[in-house]
C-alpha positions as CSV (number, residue, x, y, z in Angstrom):
1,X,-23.9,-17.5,-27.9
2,X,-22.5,-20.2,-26.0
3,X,-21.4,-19.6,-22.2
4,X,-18.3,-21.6,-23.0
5,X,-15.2,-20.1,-25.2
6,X,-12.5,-22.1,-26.4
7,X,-8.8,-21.3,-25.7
8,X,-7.5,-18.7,-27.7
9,X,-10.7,-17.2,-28.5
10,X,-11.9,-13.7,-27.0
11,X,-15.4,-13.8,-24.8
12,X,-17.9,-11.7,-26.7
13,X,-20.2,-10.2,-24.4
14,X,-22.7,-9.4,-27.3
15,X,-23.1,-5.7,-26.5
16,X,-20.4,-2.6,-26.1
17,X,-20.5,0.1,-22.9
18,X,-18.5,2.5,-23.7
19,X,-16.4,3.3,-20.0
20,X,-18.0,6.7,-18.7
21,X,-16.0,7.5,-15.6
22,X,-14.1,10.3,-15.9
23,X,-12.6,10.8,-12.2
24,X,-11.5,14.3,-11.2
25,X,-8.5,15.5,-10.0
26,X,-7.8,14.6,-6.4
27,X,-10.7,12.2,-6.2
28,X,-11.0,8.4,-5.8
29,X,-13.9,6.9,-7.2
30,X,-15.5,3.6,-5.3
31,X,-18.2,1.5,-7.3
32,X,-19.6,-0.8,-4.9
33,X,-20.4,-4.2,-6.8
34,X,-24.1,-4.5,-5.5
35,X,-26.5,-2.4,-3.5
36,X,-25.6,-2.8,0.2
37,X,-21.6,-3.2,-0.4
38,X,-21.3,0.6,0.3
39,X,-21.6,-0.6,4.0
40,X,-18.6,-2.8,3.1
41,X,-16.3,-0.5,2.2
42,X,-16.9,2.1,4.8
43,X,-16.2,-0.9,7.4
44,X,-13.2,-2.1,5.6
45,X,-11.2,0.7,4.1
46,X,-9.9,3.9,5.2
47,X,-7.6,6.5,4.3
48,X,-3.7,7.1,6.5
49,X,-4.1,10.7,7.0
50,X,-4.2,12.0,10.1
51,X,-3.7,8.4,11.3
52,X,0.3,8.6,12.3
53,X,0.4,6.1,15.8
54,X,0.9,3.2,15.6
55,X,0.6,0.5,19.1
56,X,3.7,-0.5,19.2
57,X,5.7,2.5,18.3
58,X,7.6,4.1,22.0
59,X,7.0,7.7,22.3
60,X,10.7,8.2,20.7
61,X,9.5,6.9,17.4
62,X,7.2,10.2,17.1
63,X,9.7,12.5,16.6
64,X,10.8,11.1,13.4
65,X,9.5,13.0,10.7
66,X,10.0,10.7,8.1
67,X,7.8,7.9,10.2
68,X,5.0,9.9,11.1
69,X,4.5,11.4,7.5
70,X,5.0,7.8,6.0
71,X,2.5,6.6,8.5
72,X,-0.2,8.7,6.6
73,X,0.5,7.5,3.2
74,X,-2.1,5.6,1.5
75,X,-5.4,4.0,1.9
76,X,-5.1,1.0,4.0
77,X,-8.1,-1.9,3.3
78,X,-8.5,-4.4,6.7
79,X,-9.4,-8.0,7.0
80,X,-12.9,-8.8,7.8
81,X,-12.6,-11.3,9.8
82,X,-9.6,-13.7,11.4
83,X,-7.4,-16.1,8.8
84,X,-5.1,-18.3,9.0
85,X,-3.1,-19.8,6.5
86,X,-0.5,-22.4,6.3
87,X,1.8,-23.3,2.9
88,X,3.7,-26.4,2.8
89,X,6.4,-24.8,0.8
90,X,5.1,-25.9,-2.5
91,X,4.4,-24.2,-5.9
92,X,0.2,-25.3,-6.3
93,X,-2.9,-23.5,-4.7
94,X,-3.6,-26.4,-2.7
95,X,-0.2,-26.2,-1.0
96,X,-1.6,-23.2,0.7
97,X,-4.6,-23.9,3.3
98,X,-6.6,-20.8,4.2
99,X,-9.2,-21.1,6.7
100,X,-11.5,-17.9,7.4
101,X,-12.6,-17.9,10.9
102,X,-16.5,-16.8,10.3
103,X,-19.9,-18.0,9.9
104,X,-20.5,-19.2,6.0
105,X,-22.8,-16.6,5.1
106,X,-19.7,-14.0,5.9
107,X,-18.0,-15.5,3.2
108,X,-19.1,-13.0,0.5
109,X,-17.9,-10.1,2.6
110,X,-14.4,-10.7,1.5
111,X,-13.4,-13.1,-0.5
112,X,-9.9,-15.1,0.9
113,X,-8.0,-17.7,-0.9
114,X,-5.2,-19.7,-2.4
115,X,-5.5,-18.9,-6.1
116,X,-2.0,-18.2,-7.1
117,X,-0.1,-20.8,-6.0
118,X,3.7,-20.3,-4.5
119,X,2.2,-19.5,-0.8
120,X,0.2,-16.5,-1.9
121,X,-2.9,-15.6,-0.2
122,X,-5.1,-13.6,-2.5
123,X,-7.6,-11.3,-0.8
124,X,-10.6,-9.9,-3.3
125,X,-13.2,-7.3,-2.2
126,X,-16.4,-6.3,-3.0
127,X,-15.6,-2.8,-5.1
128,X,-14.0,-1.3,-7.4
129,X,-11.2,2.3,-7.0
130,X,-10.8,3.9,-10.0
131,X,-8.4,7.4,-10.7
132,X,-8.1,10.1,-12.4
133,X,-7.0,9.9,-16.1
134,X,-3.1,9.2,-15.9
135,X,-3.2,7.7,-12.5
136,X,-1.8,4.2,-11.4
137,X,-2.8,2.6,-7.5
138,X,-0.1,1.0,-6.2
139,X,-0.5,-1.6,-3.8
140,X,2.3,-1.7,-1.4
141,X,2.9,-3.0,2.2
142,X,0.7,-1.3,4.8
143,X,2.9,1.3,6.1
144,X,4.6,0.3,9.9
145,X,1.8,-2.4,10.0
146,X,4.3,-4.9,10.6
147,X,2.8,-9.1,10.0
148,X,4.9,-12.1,10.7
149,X,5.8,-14.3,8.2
150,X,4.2,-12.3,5.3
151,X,5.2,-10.0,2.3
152,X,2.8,-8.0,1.1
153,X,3.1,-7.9,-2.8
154,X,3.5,-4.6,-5.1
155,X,1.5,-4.2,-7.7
156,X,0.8,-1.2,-10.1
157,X,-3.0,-1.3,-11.9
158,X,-3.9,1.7,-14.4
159,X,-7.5,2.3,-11.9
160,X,-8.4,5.0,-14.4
161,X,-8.6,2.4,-17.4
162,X,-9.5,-0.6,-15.4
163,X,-13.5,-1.2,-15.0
164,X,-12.9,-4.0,-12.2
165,X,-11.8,-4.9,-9.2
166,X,-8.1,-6.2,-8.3
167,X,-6.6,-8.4,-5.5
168,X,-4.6,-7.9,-2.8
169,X,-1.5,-10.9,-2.4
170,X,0.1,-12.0,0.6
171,X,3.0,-14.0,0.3
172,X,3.6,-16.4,3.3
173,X,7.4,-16.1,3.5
174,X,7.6,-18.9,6.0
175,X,6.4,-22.4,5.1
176,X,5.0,-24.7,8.1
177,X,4.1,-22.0,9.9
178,X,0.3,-21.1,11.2
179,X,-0.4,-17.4,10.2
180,X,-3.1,-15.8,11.4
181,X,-4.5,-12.3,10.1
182,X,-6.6,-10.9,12.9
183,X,-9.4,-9.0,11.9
184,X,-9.4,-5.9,11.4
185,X,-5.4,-6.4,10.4
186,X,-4.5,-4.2,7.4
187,X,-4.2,-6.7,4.2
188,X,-3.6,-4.1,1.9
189,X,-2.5,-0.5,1.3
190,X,-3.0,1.7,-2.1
191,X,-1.0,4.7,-3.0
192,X,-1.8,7.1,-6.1
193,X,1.1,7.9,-8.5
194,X,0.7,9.6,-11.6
195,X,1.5,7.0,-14.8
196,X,5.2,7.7,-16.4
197,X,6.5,9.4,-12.9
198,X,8.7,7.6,-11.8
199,X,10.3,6.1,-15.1
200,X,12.0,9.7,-16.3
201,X,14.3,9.2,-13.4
202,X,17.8,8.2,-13.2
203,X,20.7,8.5,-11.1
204,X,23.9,10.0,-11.5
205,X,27.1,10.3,-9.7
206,X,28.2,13.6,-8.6
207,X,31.6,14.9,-9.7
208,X,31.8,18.9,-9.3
209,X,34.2,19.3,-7.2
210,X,32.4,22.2,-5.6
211,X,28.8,20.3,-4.8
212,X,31.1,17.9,-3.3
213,X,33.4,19.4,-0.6
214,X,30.2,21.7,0.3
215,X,28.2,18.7,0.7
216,X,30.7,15.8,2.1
217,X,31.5,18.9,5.0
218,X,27.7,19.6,5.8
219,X,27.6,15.4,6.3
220,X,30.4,15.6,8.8
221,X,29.0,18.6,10.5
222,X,26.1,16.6,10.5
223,X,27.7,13.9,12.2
224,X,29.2,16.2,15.1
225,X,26.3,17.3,15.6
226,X,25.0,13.6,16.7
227,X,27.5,13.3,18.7
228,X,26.9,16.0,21.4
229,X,25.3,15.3,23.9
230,X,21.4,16.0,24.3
231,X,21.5,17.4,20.5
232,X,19.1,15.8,17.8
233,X,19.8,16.8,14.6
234,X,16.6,14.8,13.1
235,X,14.5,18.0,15.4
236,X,16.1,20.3,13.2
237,X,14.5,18.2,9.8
238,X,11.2,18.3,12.2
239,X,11.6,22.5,12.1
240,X,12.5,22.4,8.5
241,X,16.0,23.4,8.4
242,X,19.7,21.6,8.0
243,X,22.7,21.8,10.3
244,X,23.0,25.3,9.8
245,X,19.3,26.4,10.3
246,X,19.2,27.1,7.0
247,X,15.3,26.9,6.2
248,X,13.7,24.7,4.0
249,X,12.2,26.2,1.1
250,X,9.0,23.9,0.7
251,X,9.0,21.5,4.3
252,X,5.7,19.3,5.3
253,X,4.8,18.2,8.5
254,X,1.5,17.0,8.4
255,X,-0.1,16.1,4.9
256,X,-2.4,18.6,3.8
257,X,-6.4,19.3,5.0
């Protein structure tokens, strides 16, 4: 069989493997793409949990609920060594120089480049993640890692049907500019959501009368609250309870052991 295929046509690899992963529950499964790249993705990937600080938050940013728990959501995956890329604001790959700061033979580690086009740096590792039947990864900004002068891209891939890798994209949001990823930086983050979850909802205005005066009063006693001095309302949603000290029914503080 020829190596080459012509447009149109489907590669034929000449022989069928059936896919046997079948992931459990709760697990994420890491296929390393050649003996020794185990090594790679201990170094360069790690899981949020129990990881809530970050080195520029002030100590007032801890006692926001919301920040901490959103601080350990995800698996974050780190640049191996120090970037920097430059677009010239224009729509090709070559309009985007990336230079990796390493000796050549660090190369392989992780592979960093313009493929895209449109000031997108595309970052490739050496592994494959794959889920669960029915779950997506969805590769979103690494939570309150702030970078200047880059967007991390979402993306959604269906891990548990999947039997490759997948990139990471980094759109420079600035042309002209220098931007350097430090090593170490994260240049990615992964979330698991179950396939079809989030499309059965939708929104919809409230109009019972009821619901609304009980709820438009707790959001002005809400605001009274804020305004006394020395009270903080948000350390009641840290105790798990509203306005009232009413007690929530299912609260998390800390994501689960």
């Amino acid at each position: 069989m020829s190596q080459y295929v012509k447009p149109g046509e489907f590669y034929d690899p000449g022989e069928n493997l059936p896919d046997p992963v079948k992931v459990p529950e709760g697990e994420m499964w890491v296929i390393p793409e050649y003996d020794g790249a185990e090594a790679l993705f201990e170094r360069l990937f790690e899981p949020l949990k129990g990881n809530f600080k970050r080195d520029w938050f002030v100590k007032h940013a801890y006692f926001c609920l919301p920040l901490t728990i959103g601080n350990q959501y995800g698996f974050i995956v780190r640049s191996a060594y120090d970037v920097v890329a430059r677009w010239n604001g224009g729509e090709r790959p070559e309009d985007t120089l990336v230079h990796c700061l390493c000796p050549r033979s660090d190369l392989s580690v992780q592979m960093v480049s313009s493929h895209f086009g449109t000031g997108i740096v595309t970052v490739q590792n050496r592994w494959v993640l794959r889920t669960p039947p029915g779950v997506n990864l969805m590769t979103v900004t690494p939570p309150n890692f702030p970078l200047d002068a880059v967007m991390h891209m979402t993306g959604v891939i269906e891990t548990d049907n999947l039997r490759r890798d997948f990139t990471f994209n980094l759109k420079i949001t600035r042309p002209h500019v220098d931007v350097l990823i430090p090593r170490g930086t994260p240049v990615g983050c992964v979330i698991p959501v179950p396939r079809h979850f989030v499309d059965r909802f939708t929104t919809r205005v409230v109009t019972d009368p009821a619901i609304l005066q009980s709820e438009r009063r707790t959001m002005k006693h809400f605001g009274d609250a804020r305004k006394v001095q020395g009270y903080y309302p948000e350390g009641l949603y840290m105790k798990g309870m509203d306005v009232y000290q009413n007690r929530f029914e299912d609260h998390q503080r800390t994501l689960d052991e």
